[in-house]
N, C-alpha and C positions, 0 to 999 in steps of 0.2 A: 504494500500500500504506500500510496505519496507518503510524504512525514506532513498530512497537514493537520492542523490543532485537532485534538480529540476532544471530546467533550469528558467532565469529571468520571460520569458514570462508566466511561469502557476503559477506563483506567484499569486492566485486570487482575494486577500486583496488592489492588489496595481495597480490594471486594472481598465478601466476607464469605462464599464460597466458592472452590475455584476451579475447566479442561476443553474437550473437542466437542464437538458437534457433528451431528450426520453420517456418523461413520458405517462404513459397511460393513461387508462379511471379513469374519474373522480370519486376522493374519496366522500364517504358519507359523513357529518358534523359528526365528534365526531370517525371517525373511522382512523385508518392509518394502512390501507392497500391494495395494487395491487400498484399503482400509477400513475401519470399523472396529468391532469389539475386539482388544487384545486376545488371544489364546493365550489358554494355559501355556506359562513357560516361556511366552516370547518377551520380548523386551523386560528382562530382569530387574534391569538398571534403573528402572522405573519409579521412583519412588512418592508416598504419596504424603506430604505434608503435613498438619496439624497442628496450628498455634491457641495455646489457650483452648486447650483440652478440645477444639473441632465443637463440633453441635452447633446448634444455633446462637450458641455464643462464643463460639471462636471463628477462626479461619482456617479454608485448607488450600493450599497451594499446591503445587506438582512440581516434581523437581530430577535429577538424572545424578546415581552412584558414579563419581568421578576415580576414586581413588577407596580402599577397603574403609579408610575411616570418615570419608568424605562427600557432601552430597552439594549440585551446583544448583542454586534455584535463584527465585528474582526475589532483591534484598526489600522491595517494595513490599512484597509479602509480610515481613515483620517488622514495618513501619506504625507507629503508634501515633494515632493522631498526625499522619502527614509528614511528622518529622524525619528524616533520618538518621536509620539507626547506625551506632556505635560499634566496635568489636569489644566483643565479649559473651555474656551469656544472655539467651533472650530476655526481652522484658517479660514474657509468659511463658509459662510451661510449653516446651514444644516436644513432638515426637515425630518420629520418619519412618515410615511403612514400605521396606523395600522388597522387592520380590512377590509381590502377593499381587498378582494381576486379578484372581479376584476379591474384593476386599470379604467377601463370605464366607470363605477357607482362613486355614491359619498357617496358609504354608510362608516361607521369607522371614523377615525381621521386624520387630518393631524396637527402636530403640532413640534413647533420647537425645535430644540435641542438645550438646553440650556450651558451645561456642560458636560464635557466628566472626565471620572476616568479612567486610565488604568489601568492593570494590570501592576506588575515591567516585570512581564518574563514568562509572555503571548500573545499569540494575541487575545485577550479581552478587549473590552472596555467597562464600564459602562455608557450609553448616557442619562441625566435627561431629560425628556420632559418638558416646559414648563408648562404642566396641569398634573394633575391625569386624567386618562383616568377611569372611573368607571361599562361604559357599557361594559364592556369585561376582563375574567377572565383571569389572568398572567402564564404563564407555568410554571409550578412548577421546580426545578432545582433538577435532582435526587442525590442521597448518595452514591449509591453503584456502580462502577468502571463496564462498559461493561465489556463482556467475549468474547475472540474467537469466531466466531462464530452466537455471535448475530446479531441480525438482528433488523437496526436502520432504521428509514424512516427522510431522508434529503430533506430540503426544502427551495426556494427561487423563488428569481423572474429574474435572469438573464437568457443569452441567453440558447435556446433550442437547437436541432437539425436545427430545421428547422425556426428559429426566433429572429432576431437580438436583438428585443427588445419586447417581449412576452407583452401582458398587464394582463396574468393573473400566477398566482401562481403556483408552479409545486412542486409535490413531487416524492420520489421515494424509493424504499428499495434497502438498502445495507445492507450488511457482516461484520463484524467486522474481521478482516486479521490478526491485532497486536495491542498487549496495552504497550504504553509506559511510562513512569513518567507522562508527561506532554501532549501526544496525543494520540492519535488511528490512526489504518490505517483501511482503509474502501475500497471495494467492490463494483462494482453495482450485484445484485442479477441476471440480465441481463447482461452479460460480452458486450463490447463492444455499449453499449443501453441507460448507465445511469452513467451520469459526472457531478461533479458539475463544472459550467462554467463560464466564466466571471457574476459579478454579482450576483451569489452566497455568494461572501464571509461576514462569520459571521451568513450564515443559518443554522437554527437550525436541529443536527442532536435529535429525537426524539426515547424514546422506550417506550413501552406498559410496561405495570408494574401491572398485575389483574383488567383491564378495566380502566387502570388511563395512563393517557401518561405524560412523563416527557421528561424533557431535560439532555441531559448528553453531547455532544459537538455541538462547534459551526466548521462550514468549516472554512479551514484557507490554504491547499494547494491541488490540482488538477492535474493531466498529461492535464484533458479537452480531455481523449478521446470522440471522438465523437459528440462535440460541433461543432458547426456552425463555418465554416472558419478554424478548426483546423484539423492539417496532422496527430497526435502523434496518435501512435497506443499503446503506453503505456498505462495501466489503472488502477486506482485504485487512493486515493484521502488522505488526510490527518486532523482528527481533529483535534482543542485546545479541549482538556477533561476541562470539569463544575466540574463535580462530585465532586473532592476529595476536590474543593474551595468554597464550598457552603457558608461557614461561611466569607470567607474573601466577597463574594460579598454581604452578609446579613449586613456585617459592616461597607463597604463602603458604601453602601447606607445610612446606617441610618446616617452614621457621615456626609456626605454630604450633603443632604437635611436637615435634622435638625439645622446644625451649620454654623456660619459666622466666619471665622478665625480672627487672630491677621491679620491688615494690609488691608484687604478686603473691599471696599467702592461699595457698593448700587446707580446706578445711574451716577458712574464716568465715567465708560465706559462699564456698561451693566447695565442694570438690575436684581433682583435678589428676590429672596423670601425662605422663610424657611417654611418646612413643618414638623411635627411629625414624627417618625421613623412609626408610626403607622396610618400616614393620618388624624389622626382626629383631628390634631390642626395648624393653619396655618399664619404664619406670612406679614402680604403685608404692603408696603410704597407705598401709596394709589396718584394716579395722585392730587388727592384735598390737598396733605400736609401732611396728616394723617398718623401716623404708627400704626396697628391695629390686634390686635392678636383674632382669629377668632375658634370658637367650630361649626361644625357643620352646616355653617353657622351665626353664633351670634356672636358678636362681644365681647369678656367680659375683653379686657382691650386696652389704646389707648395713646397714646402722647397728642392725642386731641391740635393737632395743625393742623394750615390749610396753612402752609407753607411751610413744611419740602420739598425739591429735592435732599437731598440725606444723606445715610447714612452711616456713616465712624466708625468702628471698628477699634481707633488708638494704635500706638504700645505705650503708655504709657498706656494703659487699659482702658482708657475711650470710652465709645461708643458715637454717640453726631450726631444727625441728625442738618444739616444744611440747612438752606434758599436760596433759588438763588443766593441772596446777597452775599453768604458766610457769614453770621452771624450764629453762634448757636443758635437752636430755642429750643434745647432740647438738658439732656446727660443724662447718668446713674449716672453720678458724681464721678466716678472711677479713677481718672487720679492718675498717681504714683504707679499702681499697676502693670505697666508690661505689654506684650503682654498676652490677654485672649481670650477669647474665649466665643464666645456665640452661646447657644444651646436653643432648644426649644424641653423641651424635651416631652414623652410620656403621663406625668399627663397633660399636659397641662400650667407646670410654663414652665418659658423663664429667664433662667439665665445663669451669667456671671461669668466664672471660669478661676479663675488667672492660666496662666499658668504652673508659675514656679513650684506649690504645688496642684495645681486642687482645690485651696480653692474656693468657690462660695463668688464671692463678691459682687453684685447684682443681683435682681430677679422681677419678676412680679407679685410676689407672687399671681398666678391666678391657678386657680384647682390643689393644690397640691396634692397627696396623702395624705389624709384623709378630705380632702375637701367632702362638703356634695351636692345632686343633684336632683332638685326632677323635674321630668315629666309633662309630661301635662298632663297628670291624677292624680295628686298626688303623684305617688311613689317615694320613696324617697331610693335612693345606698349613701354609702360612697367609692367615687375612694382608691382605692389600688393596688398601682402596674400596674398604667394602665389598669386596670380592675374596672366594677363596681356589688357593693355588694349591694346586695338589702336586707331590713328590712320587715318583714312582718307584721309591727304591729308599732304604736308608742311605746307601753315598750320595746318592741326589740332596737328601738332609744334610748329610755332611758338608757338602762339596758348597752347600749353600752360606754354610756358614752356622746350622742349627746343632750341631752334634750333643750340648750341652742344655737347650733351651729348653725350658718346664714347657708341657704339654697341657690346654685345657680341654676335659673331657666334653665333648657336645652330643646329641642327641644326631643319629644318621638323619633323621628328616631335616632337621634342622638345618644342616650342615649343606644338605642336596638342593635345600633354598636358599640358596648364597647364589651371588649371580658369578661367570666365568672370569668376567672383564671387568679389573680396577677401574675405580673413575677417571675421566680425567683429569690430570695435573697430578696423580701418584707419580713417583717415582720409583723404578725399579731395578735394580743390583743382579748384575748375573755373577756364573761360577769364578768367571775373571774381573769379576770388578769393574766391568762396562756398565755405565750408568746411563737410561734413557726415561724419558718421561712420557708416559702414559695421553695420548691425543686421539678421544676419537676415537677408541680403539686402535689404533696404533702405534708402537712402539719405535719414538724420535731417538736416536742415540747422541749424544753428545760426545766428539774427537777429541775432547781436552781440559782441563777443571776454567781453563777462562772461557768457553762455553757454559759450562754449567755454571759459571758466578753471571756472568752477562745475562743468561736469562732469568737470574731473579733466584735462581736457588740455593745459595751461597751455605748457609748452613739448615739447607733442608734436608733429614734423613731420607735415604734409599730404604729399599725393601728387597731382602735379598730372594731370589726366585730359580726354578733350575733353569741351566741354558739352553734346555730341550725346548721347554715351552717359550722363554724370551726370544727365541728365533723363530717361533711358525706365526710370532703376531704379525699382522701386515704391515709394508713402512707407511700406506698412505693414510689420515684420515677418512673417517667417515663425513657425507657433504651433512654442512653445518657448521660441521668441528671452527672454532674461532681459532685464529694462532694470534701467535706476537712476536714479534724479532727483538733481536738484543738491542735496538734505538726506539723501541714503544711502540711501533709500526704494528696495526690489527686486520689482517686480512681474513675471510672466510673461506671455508674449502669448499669447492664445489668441481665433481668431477675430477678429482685429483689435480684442480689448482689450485692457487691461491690468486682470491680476486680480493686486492688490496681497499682499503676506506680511506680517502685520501683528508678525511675531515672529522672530526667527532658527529659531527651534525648527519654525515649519512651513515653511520655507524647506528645514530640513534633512528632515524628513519626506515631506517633495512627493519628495527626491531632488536635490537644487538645490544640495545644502553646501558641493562644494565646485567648482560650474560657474561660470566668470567671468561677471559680469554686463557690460553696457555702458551709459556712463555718456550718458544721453539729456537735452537740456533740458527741465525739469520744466513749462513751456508747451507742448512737444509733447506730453509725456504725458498732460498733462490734458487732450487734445485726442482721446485714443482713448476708443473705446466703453466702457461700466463694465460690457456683458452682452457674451458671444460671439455670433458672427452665426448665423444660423437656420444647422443641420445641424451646430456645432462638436460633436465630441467630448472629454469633457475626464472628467475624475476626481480623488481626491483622492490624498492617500499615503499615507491612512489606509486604504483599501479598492481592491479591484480592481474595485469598482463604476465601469461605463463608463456615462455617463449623453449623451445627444444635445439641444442645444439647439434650443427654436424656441419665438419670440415672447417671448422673456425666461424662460420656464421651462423646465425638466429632464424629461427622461424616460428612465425605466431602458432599457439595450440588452439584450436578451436573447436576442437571436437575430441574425446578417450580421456582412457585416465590421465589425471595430474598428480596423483600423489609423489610423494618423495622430492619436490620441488625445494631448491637453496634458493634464500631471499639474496642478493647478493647486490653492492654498492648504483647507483644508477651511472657513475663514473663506469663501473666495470662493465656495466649492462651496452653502456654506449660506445666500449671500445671493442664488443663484438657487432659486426658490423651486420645486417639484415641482407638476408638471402636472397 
């Protein structure tokens, strides 16, 4: 739909109950197409909102499992009185209904919303659920910007045509009308047939992407042609666009779940727990007194106190769980450093970072990178980067460097949920003492220690690895991968080049502002391609022009898939010239 003024009432975000309209015959599980009542089992991710206990005195919204502990919906939804809202805990009781396509069964989740993130200048919320939800996989959030044209399938659970309060799930396809900065206008495929309706808002509009379906916006405004009770013969509807934020909501989540701020207390007036950006490590202040940081299930470090009721993160830097009494029963012993910050991060340590410098000034020193792991069958990885490496041999241990190092016992599942590949920016040690850092999946070597100081690493620890597996990593990036040479210089990879950002200002416009770059020897880099390889897909940030490379020049895409598309400088974009 245009973006032209809405009237108060089709405002969808801020109505007090909230989905599709006219939907047709029920979709298959896994498919998204025709439209109408959900089937059992399809669209999982689905989830269905509840502020202020729902009824006729709350509100429900619709909204799409982004991540196990994470649900994306429109922040409009938990507006009170019109204002916007804050991060932190709802102002009412709220809960999120995942997986239960029909609300009549009791199959999926229902659990509470703990914490809410907004966007600054979206209608987007980030909602933490109290649990990770594990039986049910997250909608992925797409990259690339709909087109005219396309054709999205929207989903929720508010009213119908014919149903004030629907108990099961409704989809339906739309059009893509118009793309704007920050939204879409959308279509029902069916003129007059398919609205999203009260109850709707914050459903995910969804596209097929070569048999993979993804998320690219949530509903956020409506005419509600053709909904139940409504006159407007106007039609057509309004996203918030995902797409081009993927990164900001990858980062609010980690830093939110992960961290407990300067000032924040555990127990004062809610409860609270910290999880790894990557789920596998999890912090609780245990009903018995205990604070207790957990792998996998396994507990591997504790206050080991049976008193503790709550915990207080103070602004002189000390952290310091207290007793009912109000006596200290425990701290980190940090006082005088300032407001800090505590994180639990991906290896598994849980430390305390002054704020004023980001120095770490205590830690748990529990699975850090290069920490050692062995299975319930013996095997034995060294953590790196959040990843675990596995030794195929004890001299492989040795020859690493571990022949001496304690081994922490983990659980085989546990362990088989570890991802292959360190993050970017590890650093990693083979049997000779060759040091390269971690890009992208790709393993950069550095020829010499004024390599390794020039790019920034001067006294950053290595992580020693065998040099079976440091040789079969690939030398090139994956496209995306951000680098930086040893004079600051930020190029993006795409198709095993490097296409350089001649200014900070298109670095920020690609999307890039504020993604860490990794700091690569400026001899390797001049060593990649200056054009992407025949087939790369890349664009600018200026346009949602997808353009395909071959033979050193451009040509428009106007028709197949686009995924896997590099945003890449509009300097670089213009120095490949058009076919």
């Amino acid at each position: 739909m245009s973006q032209a003024r809405k009237p108060a009432g089709k405002w969808l975000a801020t109505l007090t109950v909230v989905t599709l309209t006219s939907l047709l015959a029920a979709v298959p599980a896994g498919a998204v197409g025709g439209g109408g009542a959900v089937a059992d089992g399809a669209y999982p991710y689905l989830a269905k909102i509840d502020v202020g206990g729902g009824g006729p005195s709350g509100r429900a919204c619709t909204g799409a499992l982004i991540s196990p502990r994470w649900v994306a919906s429109a922040s409009s939804c938990f507006a009170v009185n019109g204002q916007p809202i804050t991060a932190g805990p709802p102002a009412a009781p709220t809960t999120a209904t995942i997986g239960r396509t029909d609300l009549t069964t009791n199959t999926g989740r229902v659990l509470t919303v703990m914490e809410l993130v907004p966007h600054p200048d979206r209608n987007l919320v980030l909602a933490r659920l109290s649990a990770p939800i594990t039986t049910i996989t997250p909608v992925t959030i797409g990259s690339t910007a709909p087109a005219v044209g396309d054709v999205l399938h929207v989903g929720g659970y508010g009213r119908t045509a014919t149903e004030w309060l629907p108990d099961r799930a409704h989809v339906a396809a739309f059009e893509v009308t118009s793309v704007g900065a920050s939204t879409l206008g959308i279509q029902g495929q069916a003129p007059g047939q398919s609205s999203p309706c009260k109850g709707d808002a914050g459903g995910p509009a969804l596209r097929e992407v070569a048999g993979r379906v993804e998320l690219v916006a949530l509903n956020h405004l409506s005419w509600q042609n053709g909904c139940l009770g409504e006159t407007e013969t106007r039609q057509g509807a309004t996203e918030t666009r995902l797409d081009d934020i993927g990164y900001w909501v990858r980062q609010r989540i980690a830093e939110t779940q992960s961290s407990m701020p300067s000032g924040e207390c555990w127990n004062c007036s809610r409860s609270r727990s910290l999880a790894s950006a990557n789920d596998h490590f999890s912090l609780l202040l245990q009903a018995d007194g205990n604070l207790v940081l957990y792998v996998g299930g396994l507990p591997i470090w504790a206050t080991r106190t049976t008193n503790g009721a709550r915990l207080a993160n103070q602004s002189d830097g000390n952290v310091v769980l207290y007793g009912a009494d109000g006596s200290a029963v425990w701290s980190t012993g940090t006082f005088g450093n300032g407001p800090s910050t505590l994180r639990l991060q991906n290896d598994g340590n849980l430390v305390l970072y002054r704020n004023s410098d980001l120095a770490p000034v205590w830690s748990s020193g529990t699975l850090l990178s290069g920490s050692l792991i062995r299975n319930e069958t013996g095997g034995v990885a060294v953590l790196a980067g959040g990843a675990a490496i596995w030794f195929a041999s004890p001299q492989e241990l040795a020859a690493a460097g571990y022949a001496t190092t304690p081994v922490v016992p983990v659980s085989t599942s546990w362990a088989a949920s570890l991802p292959s590949m360190p993050q970017s920016g590890t650093l990693i040690r083979n049997e000779t003492g060759g040091v390269a850092v971690i890009a992208g999946g790709a393993a950069v070597w550095f020829a010499n220690q004024d390599e390794f100081r020039n790019a920034g690493y001067g006294t950053t620890p290595s992580i020693g690895v065998p040099t079976a597996w440091a040789v079969s990593l690939p030398g090139i990036p994956q496209n995306g991968t951000l680098i930086r040479n040893e004079t600051g210089g930020v190029a993006v990879v795409a198709g095993g080049a490097a296409m350089w950002f001649p200014t900070p200002e298109e670095l920020r416009e690609a999307g890039y502002g504020t993604v860490p770059s990794i700091g690569v020897p400026t001899r390797w880099a001049l060593g990649l391609l200056s054009k992407p390889q025949d087939g790369t897909l890349v664009r600018s940030g200026a346009s949602p022009q997808v353009w395909r490379v071959n033979g050193g020049t451009r040509t428009a895409v106007t028709s197949g898939p686009t995924e896997n598309v590099t945003t890449i400088g509009v300097t670089s974009l213009q120095a490949i010239p058009v076919a």
